[in-house]
C-alpha positions as CSV (number, residue, x, y, z in Angstrom):
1,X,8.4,13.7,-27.2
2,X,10.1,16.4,-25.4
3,X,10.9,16.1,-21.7
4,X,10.2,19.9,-19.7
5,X,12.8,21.6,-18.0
6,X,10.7,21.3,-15.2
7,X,10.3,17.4,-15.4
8,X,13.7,17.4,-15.3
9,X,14.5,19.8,-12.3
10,X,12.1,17.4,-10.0
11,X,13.9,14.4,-11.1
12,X,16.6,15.7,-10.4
13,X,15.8,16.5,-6.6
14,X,14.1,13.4,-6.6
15,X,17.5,11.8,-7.7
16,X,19.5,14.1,-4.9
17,X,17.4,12.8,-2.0
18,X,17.4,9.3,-2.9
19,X,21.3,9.4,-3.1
20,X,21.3,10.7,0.2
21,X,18.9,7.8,1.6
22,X,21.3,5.4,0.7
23,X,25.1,4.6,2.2
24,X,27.7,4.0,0.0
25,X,28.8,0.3,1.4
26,X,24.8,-0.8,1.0
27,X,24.9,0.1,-2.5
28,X,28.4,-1.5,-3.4
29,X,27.1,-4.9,-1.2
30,X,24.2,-4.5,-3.4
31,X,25.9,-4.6,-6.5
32,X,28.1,-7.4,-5.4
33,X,25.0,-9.6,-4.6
34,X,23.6,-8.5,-8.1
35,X,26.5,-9.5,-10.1
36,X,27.6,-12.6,-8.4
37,X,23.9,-13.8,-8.5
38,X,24.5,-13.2,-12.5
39,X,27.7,-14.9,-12.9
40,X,26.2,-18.0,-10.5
41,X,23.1,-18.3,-12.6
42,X,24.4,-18.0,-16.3
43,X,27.0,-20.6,-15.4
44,X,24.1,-22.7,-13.9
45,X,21.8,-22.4,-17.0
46,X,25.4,-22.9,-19.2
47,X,25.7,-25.9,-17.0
48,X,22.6,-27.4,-17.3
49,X,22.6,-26.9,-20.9
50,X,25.6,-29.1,-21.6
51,X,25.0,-31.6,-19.0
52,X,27.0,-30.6,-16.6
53,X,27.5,-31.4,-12.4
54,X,29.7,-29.8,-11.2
55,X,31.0,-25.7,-12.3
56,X,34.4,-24.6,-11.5
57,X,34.9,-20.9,-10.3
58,X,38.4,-19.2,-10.1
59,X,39.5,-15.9,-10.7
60,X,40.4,-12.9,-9.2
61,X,36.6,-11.8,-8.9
62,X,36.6,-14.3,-6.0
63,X,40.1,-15.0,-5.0
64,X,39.8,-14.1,-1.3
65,X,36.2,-13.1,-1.6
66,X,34.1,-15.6,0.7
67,X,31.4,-13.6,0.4
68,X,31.1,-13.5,-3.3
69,X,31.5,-17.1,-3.4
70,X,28.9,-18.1,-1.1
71,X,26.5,-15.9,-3.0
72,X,28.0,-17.4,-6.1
73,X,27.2,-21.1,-4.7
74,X,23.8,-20.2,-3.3
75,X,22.4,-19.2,-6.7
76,X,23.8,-22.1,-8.0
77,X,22.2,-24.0,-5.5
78,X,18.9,-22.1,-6.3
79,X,19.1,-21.8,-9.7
80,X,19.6,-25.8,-10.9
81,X,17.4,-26.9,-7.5
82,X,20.1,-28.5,-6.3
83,X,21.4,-30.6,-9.6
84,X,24.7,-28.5,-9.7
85,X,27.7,-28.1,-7.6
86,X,29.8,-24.8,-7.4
87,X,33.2,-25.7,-6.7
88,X,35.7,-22.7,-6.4
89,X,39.3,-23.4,-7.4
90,X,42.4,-22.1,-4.5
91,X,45.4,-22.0,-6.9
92,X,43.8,-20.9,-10.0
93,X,46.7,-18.9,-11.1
94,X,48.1,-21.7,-12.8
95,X,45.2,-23.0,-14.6
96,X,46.3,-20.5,-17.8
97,X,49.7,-22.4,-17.3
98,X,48.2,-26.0,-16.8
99,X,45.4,-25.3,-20.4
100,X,48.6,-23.8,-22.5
101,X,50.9,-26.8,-21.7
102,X,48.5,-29.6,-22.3
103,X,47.7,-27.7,-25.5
């Protein structure tokens, strides 16, 4: 099925004054809130899954970033009802270094 120029012209203006409704900073917290409430509950459920206690976060995703880990450790929290610990590593720029010499 075919979608009408017209359909498309008021989506578009729909899509324009939406945009506008909306600052810049909300949208980018917004996303940061959506994908660190991802990456806290797929590592919960991975965590779970293999009988885990305790997840350890490092990274430049969060290096520096309390806010992203406090979202990261609240849907932890949330997510395993308080079974699972997020633990969030401070010199993780050696942990590549530490795995490939005890390998």
């Amino acid at each position: 099925r075919r979608i009408s120029r017209a359909h498309r012209a008021r989506a578009r203006v729909a899509n324009r004054r939406l945009s506008q409704e909306f600052k810049a900073e909300d949208v980018a917290l917004s996303l940061l809130r959506m994908v660190s409430n991802n990456v806290g509950q797929i590592a919960c459920l991975n965590a779970q899954r293999l009988g885990l206690q305790r997840i350890f976060f490092g990274g430049s995703f969060i290096r520096n970033h309390p806010y992203t880990m406090a979202t990261i450790a609240s849907a932890v929290r949330y997510f395993s009802k308080g079974a699972v610990e997020a633990h969030f590593l401070k010199h993780e720029g050696f942990v590549g270094a530490l795995g490939a010499l005890l390998d």
